[in-house]
C-alpha positions in Angstrom: 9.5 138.1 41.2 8.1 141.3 43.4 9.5 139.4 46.6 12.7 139.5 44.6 12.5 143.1 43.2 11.6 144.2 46.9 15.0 142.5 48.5 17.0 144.5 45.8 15.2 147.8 46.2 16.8 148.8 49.7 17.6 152.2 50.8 21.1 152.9 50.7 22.8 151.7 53.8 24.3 154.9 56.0 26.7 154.8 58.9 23.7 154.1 61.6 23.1 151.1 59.8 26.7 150.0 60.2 26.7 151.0 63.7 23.7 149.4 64.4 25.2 145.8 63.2 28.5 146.0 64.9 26.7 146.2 68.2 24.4 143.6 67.6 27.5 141.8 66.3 29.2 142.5 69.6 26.5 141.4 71.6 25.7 138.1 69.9 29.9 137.7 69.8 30.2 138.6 73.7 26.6 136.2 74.5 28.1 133.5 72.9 31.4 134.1 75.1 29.8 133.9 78.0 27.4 130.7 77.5 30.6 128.8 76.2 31.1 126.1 78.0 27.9 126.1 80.4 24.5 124.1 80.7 23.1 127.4 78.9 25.0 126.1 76.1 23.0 122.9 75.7 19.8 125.6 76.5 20.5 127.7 73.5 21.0 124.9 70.7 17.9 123.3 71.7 16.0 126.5 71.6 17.4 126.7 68.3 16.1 123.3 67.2 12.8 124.2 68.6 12.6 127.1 66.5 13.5 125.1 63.4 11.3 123.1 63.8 8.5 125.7 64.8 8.9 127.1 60.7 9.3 123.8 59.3 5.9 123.5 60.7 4.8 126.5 59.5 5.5 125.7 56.0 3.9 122.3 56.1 0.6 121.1 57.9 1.6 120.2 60.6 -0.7 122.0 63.0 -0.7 119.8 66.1 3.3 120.8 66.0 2.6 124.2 66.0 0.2 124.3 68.3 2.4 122.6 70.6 5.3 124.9 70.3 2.9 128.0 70.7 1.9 126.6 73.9 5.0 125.8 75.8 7.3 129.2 74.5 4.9 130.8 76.7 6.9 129.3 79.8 10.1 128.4 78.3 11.3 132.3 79.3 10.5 131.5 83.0 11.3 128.2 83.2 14.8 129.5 82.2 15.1 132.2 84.7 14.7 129.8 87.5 17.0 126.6 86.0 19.6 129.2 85.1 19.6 131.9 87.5 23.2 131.3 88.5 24.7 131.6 84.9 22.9 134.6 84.4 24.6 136.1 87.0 27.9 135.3 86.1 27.1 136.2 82.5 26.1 139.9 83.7 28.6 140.1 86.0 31.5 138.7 83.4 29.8 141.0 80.9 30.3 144.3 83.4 33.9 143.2 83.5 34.3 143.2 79.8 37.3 145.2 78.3 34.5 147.6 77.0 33.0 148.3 80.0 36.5 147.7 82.0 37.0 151.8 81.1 34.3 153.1 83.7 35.4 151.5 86.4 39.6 151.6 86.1 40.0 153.9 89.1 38.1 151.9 91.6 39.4 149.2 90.4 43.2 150.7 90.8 42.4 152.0 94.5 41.2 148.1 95.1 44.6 147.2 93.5 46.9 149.5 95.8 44.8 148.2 98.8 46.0 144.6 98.1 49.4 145.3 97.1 49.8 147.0 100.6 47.8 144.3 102.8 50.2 141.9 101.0 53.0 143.7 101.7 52.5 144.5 105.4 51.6 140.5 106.0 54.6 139.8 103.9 57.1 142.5 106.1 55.8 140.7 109.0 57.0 137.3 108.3 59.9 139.0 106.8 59.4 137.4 102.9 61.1 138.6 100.6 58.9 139.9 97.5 58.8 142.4 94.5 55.8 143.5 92.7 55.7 145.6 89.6 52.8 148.0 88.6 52.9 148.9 85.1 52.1 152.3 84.0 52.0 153.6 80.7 55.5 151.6 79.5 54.0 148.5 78.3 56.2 145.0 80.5 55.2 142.4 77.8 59.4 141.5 77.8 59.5 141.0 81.6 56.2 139.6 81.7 57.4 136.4 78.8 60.3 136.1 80.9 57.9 134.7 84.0 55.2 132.6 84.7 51.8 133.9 83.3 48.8 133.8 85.2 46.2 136.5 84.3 44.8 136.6 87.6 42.7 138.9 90.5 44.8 140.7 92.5 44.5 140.1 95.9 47.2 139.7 98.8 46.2 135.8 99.3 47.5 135.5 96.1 50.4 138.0 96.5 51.8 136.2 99.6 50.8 132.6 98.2 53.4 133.3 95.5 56.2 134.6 97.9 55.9 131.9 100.0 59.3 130.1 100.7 58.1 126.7 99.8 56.1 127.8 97.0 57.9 127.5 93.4 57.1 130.8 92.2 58.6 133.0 95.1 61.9 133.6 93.4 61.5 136.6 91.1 59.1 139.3 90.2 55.3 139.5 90.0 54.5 141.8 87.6 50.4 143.6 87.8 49.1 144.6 84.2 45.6 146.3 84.1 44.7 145.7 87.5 45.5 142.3 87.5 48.2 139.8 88.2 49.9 139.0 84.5 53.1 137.0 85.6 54.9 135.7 88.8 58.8 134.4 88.6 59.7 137.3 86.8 63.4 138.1 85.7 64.0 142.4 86.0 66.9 143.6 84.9 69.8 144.5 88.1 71.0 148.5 88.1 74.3 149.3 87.5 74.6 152.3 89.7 77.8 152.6 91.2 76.1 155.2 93.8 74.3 152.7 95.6 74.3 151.2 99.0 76.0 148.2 99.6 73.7 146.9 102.0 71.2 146.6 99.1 70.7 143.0 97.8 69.3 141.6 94.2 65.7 142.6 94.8 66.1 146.2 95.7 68.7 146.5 92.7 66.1 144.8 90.2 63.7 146.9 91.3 65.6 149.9 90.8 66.9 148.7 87.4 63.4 148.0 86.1 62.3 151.6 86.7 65.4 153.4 85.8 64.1 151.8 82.1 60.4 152.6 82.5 57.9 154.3 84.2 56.6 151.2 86.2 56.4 151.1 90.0 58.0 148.3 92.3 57.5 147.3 96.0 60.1 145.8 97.5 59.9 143.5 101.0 63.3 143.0 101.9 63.7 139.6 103.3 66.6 140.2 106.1 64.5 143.3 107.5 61.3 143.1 106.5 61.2 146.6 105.4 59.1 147.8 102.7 60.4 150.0 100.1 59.4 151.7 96.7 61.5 152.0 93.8 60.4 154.8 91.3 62.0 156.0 88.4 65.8 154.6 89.5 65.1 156.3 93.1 64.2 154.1 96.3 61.9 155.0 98.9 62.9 153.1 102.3 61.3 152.3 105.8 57.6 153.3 104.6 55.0 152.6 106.4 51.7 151.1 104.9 50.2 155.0 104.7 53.2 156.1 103.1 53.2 153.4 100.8 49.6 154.5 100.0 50.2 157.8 99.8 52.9 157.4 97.4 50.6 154.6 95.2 48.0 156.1 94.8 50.1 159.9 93.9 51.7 158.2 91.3 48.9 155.8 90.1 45.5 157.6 91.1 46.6 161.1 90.4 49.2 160.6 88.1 51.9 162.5 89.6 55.2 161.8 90.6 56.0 164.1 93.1 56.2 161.5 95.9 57.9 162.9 99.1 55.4 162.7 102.2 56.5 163.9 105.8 58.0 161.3 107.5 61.9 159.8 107.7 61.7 158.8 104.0 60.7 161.9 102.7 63.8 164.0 105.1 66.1 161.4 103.4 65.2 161.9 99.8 65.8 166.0 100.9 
C-alpha cells in the first residue's frame, strides 16, 4: 500500500520534465533508426532477453543464473565495441547528418554543393552534354520535383553527368537539388513565353528561364550544340561563364544571399 501511495505522491511535473522526455524520446526514436536493419539489431533484442531474464532471476532463486549474467555484462560492452565497430560508425556519422543536426553544417554543405554542380558542369561543357540543374531556394519545387524521377541522393558530379549521359534514361529533363541534395532527375520545367528572346536559344535554356521567371530557384544550363554554360536567374540568363564566374555567381546568390550577380567579365558587359 505505501509502494502504492509513493507512485501517486509525485511532484508536479514542470516543463524540464517534458523536455527532459522528448529528448530521451528522440534519442531512443533516432537509436532505433539507425540499428534498423543491421547485425546490431539482432545485438540489441538479445541484450534485451538477457536482461529479462537477469530480473526473472532476481525475483526467483535462481542464483547460479544471476551469477552468470553478473559475470559476462562485465565484457559484453567491449566485446561489442570490437564485433560492431563499423555500425557504430555509420550510426554516429548517420546521426551527425540528421535533419536536427543538418542546421550547423548547411553552409559547408552548400559550398560542397556549388563545387559539384560546377565540376559537373565543366566535364559536361566538355563533352558538350546537354544538362539543366535546378537549385532551390526559398520557393519550395515539390510540383516539378513529382513531375520527375525521385532519387534523394548525394550530390556529386559522378552522379550529375551519370544522369545526362546520352545513353542513360534519365538525361532528358531537369535534375532538380533540394537541401543539398539530389531530389529528382527527368524533370518537366515549364518553357518561357518571352517574346524578347533569342532565337538561337533551344528548350533547355527557355525551361530554364521559365522556371525562374516563377520562383526564386537557380538553373545551370549546358547547352548541348556549344557546350556553353549558362545561368538562368530570376527570368534573366547569364551566358559564356566560365567555371569562376559560375562560382562567383552561386555562391552570391546561395552563400550570401544576394542577387546582385554581375562579375567583370563578357557576361557581366552584356547584362550592362
Amino acid at each position: 500500500m505505501n509502494q502504492l501511495t509513493a507512485l501517486f505522491d509525485r511532484p508536479a511535473m514542470s516543463w524540464w520534465d517534458v523536455l527532459d522526455i522528448l529528448i530521451v524520446s528522440l534519442l531512443i526514436y533516432e537509436g532505433l533508426k539507425l540499428i534498423r536493419g543491421t547485425r546490431a539489431m539482432q545485438m540489441a533484442t538479445g541484450s534485451l532477453l538477457v536482461l529479462v531474464l537477469f530480473y526473472v532471476s532476481q525475483l526467483f532463486p535462481l542464483q547460479t543464473v544471476a551469477w552468470l549474467i553478473r559475470s559476462v555484462l562485465v565484457y559484453v560492452v567491449f566485446a561489442a565495441i570490437v564485433l560492431f565497430q563499423s555500425d557504430i560508425r555509420r550510426a554516429l556519422s548517420q546521426l551527425g547528418s540528421a535533419p536536427f543536426f543538418r542546421y550547423f553544417g548547411q553552409a559547408e554543405r552548400a559550398a560542397e554543393t556549388i563545387e559539384e554542380v560546377i565540376a559537373a558542369a565543366g566535364m559536361l561543357s566538355k563533352g558538350k552534354v546537354g544538362a539543366i540543374i535546378v537549385l532551390e531556394r526559398e520557393i519550395g519545387l515539390r510540383n516539378y520535383v513529382e513531375s520527375g524521377i525521385p532519387l534523394d541522393a548525394e550530390v556529386s558530379y559522378d552522379l550529375l553527368t551519370t544522369i545526362f549521359n546520352p545513353k542513360a534514361p534519365l538525361h532528358d529533363g531537369a535534375v532538380i537539388i533540394q537541401e543539398d541534395r539530389i531530389a529528382a532527375a527527368s524533370c518537366f520545367l515549364p518553357l518561357t513565353v518571352n517574346p524578347e528572346l533569342e532565337r538561337d536559344l533551344g528548350t533547355r535554356h527557355r525551361a530554364a528561364i521559365g522556371l525562374t521567371e516563377e520562383c526564386d530557384a537557380l538553373a545551370v544550363i549546358v547547352s548541348e550544340e556549344r557546350g556553353e554554360i549558362s545561368l538562368a536567374v530570376r527570368g534573366k540568363l547569364y551566358r559564356q561563364l566560365t567555371a569562376e564566374a559560375l562560382r562567383g555567381r552561386l555562391q552570391s546568390a546561395i552563400l550570401h544571399k544576394r542577387w546582385v550577380l554581375a562579375e567583370p567579365g563578357p557576361a557581366a558587359e552584356a547584362e550592362r
